[in-house]
C-alpha positions, -999 to +999 in steps of 0.1 A: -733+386+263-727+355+289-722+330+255-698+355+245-676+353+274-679+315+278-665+312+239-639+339+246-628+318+275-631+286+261-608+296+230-584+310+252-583+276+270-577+260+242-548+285+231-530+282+264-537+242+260-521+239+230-490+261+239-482+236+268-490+206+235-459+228+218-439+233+252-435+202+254-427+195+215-443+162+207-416+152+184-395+143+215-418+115+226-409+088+209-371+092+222-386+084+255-405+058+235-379+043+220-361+033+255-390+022+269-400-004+241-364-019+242-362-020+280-394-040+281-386-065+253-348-069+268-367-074+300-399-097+288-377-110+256-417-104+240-424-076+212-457-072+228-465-070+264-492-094+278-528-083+276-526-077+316-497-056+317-509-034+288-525-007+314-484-004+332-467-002+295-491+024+284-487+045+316-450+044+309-453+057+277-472+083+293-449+093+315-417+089+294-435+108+265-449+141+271-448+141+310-409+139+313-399+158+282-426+187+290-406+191+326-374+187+315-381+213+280-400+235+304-368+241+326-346+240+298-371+270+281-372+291+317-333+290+319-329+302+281-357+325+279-337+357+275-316+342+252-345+328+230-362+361+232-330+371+212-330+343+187-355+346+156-359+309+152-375+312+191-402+336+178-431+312+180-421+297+211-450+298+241-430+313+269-414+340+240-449+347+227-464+355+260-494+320+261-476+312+288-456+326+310-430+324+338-457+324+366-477+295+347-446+278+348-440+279+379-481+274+394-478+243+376-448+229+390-463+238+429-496+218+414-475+185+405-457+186+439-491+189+457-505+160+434-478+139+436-483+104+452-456+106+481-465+123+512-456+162+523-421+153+541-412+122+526-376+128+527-371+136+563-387+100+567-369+083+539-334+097+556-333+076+595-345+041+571-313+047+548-294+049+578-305+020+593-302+001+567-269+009+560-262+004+596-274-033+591-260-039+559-224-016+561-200-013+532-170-038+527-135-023+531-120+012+538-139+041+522-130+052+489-113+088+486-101+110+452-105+097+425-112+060+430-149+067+430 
């Protein structure tokens, strides 16, 4: 009975694992790819980065692939869910299927900001330094107004 459960729970890891792979469609990567390889030969003027700096270019892609376009598809799915539930082409999507769901969504979401690397309150901090360093280094001339901006 116990081996029974552990497979049952095991396969649905793997379906809910695979409807984040399709929430965040994979055939967007490489358009996050594509910026980042020009960027870093119009920075380095090299097709390849240096053996050192191999571990930096392949985080990028990391982030820039499936990291940035899951977040940004993920909102762009929770804003047009009721529409999509609406839409036959939708029919297969995770959130319009039911693997995940609004409340995954939005667990995960709390998760990142608890992970993240900055500290809780980082922009009440980040806020007074601005200021003083726009104190010490002031804009030139009158402010601009309308539509000179």
């Amino acid at each position: 009975m116990a081996q029974t459960h552990a497979v049952i729970l095991h396969s649905v890891r793997a379906e809910r694992a695979w409807a984040v792979v399709r929430l965040t469609r994979p055939w967007f990567w490489p358009l996050g790819w594509a910026g980042t390889f020009l960027g870093s030969v119009l920075a380095t003027g090299r097709w390849l980065p240096e053996p050192p700096a191999l571990p930096a270019y392949l985080a990028a892609y990391v982030v820039l692939g499936p990291l940035v376009w899951g977040a940004v598809l993920a909102l762009n799915d929770l804003h047009d869910l009721p529409g999509d539930r609406r839409n036959p082409r939708k029919a297969t999507a995770s959130l319009v299927t039911g693997a995940l769901t609004r409340v995954d969504l939005r667990r995960a979401r709390g998760r990142g900001r608890d992970r993240a690397d900055l500290p809780r309150g980082h922009g009440r901090r980040a806020r007074p330094r601005l200021a003083l360093q726009r104190a010490a280094d002031p804009p030139q001339g009158p402010p601009r107004r309308g539509r000179d901006r």
